[in-house]
RODO-2510 file (C-alpha; in nm, 4 decimals, decimal comma):
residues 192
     n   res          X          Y          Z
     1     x     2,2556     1,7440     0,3125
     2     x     2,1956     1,8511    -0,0658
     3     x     2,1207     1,4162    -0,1415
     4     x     1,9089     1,4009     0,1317
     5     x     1,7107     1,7525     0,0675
     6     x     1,7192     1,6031    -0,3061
     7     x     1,5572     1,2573    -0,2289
     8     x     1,3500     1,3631     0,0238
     9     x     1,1537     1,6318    -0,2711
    10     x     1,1810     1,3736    -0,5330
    11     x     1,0041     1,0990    -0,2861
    12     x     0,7521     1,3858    -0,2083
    13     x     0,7054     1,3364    -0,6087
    14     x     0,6792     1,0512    -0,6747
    15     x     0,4553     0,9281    -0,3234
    16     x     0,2022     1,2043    -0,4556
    17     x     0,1999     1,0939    -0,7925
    18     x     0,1534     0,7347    -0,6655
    19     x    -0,1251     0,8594    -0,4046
    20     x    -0,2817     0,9999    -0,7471
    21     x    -0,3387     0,6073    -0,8366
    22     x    -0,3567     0,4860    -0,4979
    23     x    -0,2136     0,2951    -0,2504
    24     x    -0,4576     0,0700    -0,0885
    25     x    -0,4037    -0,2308    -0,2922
    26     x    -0,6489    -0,5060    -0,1527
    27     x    -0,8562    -0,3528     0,1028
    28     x    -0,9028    -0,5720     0,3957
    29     x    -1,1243    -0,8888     0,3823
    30     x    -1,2843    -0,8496     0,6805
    31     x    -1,6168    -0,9992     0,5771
    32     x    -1,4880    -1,3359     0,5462
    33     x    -1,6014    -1,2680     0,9728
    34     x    -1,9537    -1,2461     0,8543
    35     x    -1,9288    -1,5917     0,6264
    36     x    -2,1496    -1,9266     0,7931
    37     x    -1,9727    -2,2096     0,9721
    38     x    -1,5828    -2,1915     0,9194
    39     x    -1,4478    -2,0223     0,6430
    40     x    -1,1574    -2,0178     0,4055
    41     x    -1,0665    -1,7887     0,1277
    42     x    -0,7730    -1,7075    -0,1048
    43     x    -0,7147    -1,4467    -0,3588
    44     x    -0,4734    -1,3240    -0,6334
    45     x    -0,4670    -1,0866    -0,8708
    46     x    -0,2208    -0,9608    -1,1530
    47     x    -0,2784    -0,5860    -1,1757
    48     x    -0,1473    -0,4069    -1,5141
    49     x    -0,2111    -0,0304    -1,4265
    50     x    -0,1795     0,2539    -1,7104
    51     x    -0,1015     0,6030    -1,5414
    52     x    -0,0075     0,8720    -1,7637
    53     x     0,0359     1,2531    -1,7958
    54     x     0,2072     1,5305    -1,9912
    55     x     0,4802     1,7149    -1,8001
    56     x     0,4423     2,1002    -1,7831
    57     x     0,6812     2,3025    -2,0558
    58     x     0,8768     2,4087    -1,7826
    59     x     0,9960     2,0596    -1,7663
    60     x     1,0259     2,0098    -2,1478
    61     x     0,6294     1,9503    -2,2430
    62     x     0,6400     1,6063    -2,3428
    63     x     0,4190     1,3029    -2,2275
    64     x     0,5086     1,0404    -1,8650
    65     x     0,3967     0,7429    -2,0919
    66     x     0,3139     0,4970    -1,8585
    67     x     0,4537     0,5338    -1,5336
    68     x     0,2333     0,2478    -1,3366
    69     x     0,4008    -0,0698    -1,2940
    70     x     0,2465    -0,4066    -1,3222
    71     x     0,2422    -0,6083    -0,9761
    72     x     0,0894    -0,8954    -0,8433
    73     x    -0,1169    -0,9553    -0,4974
    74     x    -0,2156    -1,2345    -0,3160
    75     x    -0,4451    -1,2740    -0,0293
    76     x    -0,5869    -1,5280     0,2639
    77     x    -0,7946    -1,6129     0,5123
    78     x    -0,9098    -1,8392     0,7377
    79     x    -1,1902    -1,8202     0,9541
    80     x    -1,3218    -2,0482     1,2421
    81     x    -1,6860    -2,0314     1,4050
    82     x    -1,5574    -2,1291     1,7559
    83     x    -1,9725    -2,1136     1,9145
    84     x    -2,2727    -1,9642     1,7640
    85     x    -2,1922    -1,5817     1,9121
    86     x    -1,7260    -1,6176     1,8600
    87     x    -1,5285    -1,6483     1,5406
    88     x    -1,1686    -1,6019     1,4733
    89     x    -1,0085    -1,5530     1,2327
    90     x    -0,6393    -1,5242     1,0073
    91     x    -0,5719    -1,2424     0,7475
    92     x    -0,2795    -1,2251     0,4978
    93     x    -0,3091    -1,0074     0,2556
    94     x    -0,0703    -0,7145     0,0536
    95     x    -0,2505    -0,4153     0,1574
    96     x    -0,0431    -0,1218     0,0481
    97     x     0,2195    -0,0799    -0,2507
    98     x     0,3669     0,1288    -0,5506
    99     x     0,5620     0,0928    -0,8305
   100     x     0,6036     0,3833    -1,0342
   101     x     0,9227     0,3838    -1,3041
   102     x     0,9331     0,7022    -1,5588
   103     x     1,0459     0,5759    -1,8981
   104     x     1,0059     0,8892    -2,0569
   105     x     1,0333     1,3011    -2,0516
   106     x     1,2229     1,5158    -1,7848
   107     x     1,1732     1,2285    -1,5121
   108     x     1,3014     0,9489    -1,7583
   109     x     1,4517     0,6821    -1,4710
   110     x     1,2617     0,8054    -1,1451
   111     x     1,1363     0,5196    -0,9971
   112     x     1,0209     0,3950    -0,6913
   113     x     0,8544     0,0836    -0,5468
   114     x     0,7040     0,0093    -0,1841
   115     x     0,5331    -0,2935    -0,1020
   116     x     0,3907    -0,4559     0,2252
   117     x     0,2444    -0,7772     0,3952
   118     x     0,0010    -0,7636     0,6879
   119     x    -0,0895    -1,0529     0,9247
   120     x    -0,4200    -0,9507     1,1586
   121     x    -0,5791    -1,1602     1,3818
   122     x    -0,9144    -1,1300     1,4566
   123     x    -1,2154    -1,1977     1,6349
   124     x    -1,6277    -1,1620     1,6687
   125     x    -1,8535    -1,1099     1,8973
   126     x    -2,2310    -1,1567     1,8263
   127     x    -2,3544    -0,9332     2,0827
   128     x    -2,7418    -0,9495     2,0004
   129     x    -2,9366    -1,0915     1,6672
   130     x    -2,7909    -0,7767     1,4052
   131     x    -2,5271    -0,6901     1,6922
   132     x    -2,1997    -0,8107     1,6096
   133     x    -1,8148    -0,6715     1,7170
   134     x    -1,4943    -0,7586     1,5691
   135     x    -1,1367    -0,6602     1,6555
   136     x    -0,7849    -0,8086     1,6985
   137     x    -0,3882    -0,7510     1,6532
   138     x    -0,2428    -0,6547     1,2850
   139     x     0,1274    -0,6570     1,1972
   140     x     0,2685    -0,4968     0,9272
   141     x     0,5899    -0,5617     0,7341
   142     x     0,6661    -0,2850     0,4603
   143     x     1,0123    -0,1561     0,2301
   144     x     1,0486     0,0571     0,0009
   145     x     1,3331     0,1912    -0,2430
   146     x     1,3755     0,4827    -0,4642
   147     x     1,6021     0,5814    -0,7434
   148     x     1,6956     0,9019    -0,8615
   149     x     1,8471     0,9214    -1,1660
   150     x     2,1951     1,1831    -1,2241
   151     x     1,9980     1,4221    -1,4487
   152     x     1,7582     1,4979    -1,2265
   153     x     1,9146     1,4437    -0,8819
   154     x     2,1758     1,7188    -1,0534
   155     x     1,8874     1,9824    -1,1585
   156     x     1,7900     1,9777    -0,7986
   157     x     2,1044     1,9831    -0,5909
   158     x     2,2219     2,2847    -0,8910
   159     x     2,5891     2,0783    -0,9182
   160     x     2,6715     1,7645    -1,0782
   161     x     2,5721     1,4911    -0,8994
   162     x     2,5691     1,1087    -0,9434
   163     x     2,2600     0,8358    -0,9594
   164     x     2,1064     0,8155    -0,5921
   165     x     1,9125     0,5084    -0,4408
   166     x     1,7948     0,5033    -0,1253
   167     x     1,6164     0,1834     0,0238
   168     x     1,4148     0,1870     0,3472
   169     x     1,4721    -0,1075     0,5494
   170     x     1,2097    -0,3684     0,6106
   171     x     0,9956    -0,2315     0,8801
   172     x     0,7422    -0,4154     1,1062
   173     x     0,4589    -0,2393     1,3186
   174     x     0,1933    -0,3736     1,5247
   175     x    -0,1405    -0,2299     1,5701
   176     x    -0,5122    -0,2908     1,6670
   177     x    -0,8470    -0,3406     1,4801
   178     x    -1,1779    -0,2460     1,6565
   179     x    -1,5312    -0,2169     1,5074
   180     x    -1,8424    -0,2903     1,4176
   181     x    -1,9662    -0,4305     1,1168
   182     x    -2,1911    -0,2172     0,9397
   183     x    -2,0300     0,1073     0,7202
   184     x    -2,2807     0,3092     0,8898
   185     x    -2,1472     0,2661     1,2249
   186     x    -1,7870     0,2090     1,1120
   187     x    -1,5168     0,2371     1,3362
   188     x    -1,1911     0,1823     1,3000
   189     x    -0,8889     0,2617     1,5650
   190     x    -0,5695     0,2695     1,5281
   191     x    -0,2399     0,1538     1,2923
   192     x    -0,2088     0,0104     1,0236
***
């Protein structure tokens, strides 16, 4: 009980931290709905993040260095204009991640890393000239994995205690997307 009491606060940690530099990694193309005619469009992008702090002298004073890992993202989609008022469309993208490692200081070895894939299908509607709906099916497939390191997974149990990793197992979870298209009048139901 003491591991899991002792993962779950330095998850809490670490998942805050992370939230600190954010999690939504690609935001979701959804325009491409919007684009003339049919449609295609790819993306990548090598992301090299610096996130940094200075822990507290309760934990030694000290600074994080760089925490932030580097990752890479790629994206696509595919849209077809079916008539003049229905499009559909096919999204692949890596919408949500960290990677966090501590290389230095009182967390020196913390690290954790979650990443995803989403596949959403989607349609249009023109209702009216300036009147448009979308909405459709996404699936997500996420995993994640965290190490403790000895040192500190000992400081918080209060008795020696070894390295812990923990890895959540790939997870996939279907949900809807329903809106229209201006951020005025945004809405937006459901997971993911």
């Amino acid at each position: 009980m003491k591991n899991v009491m002792t993962a779950g606060a330095a998850l809490l940690l670490t998942t805050s931290i992370a939230s600190a530099g954010g999690i939504d990694r690609t935001g979701n193309p959804y325009s491409v709905l919007f684009e003339d005619g049919n449609y295609a469009q790819l993306s990548f992008s090598s992301v090299m993040p610096e996130v940094s702090g200075d822990y507290p002298a309760t934990f030694g004073g000290g600074s994080t260095d760089n925490m932030a890992e580097s990752y890479l993202s790629f994206g696509a989609a595919v849209k077809y204009a079916v008539t003049s008022d229905l499009d559909v469309a096919l999204f692949i993208t890596q919408p949500y991640g960290a990677d966090a490692s501590y290389e230095a200081g009182a967390y020196t070895g913390l690290a954790a890393e979650w990443n995803s894939t989403q596949l959403s299908v989607l349609g249009k509607f023109k209702a009216a000239e300036g009147v448009s709906l979308y909405g459709g099916l996404s699936i997500v497939q996420s995993d994640a994995e965290i190490t403790i390191p000895a040192a500190l997974a000992s400081a918080a149990a209060g008795a020696p205690t070894p390295e812990y990793t923990a890895q959540a197992s790939s997870d996939v979870q279907v949900g809807y997307v329903v809106g229209p298209p201006t951020s005025a009048l945004k809405l937006r139901c459901g997971s993911p």
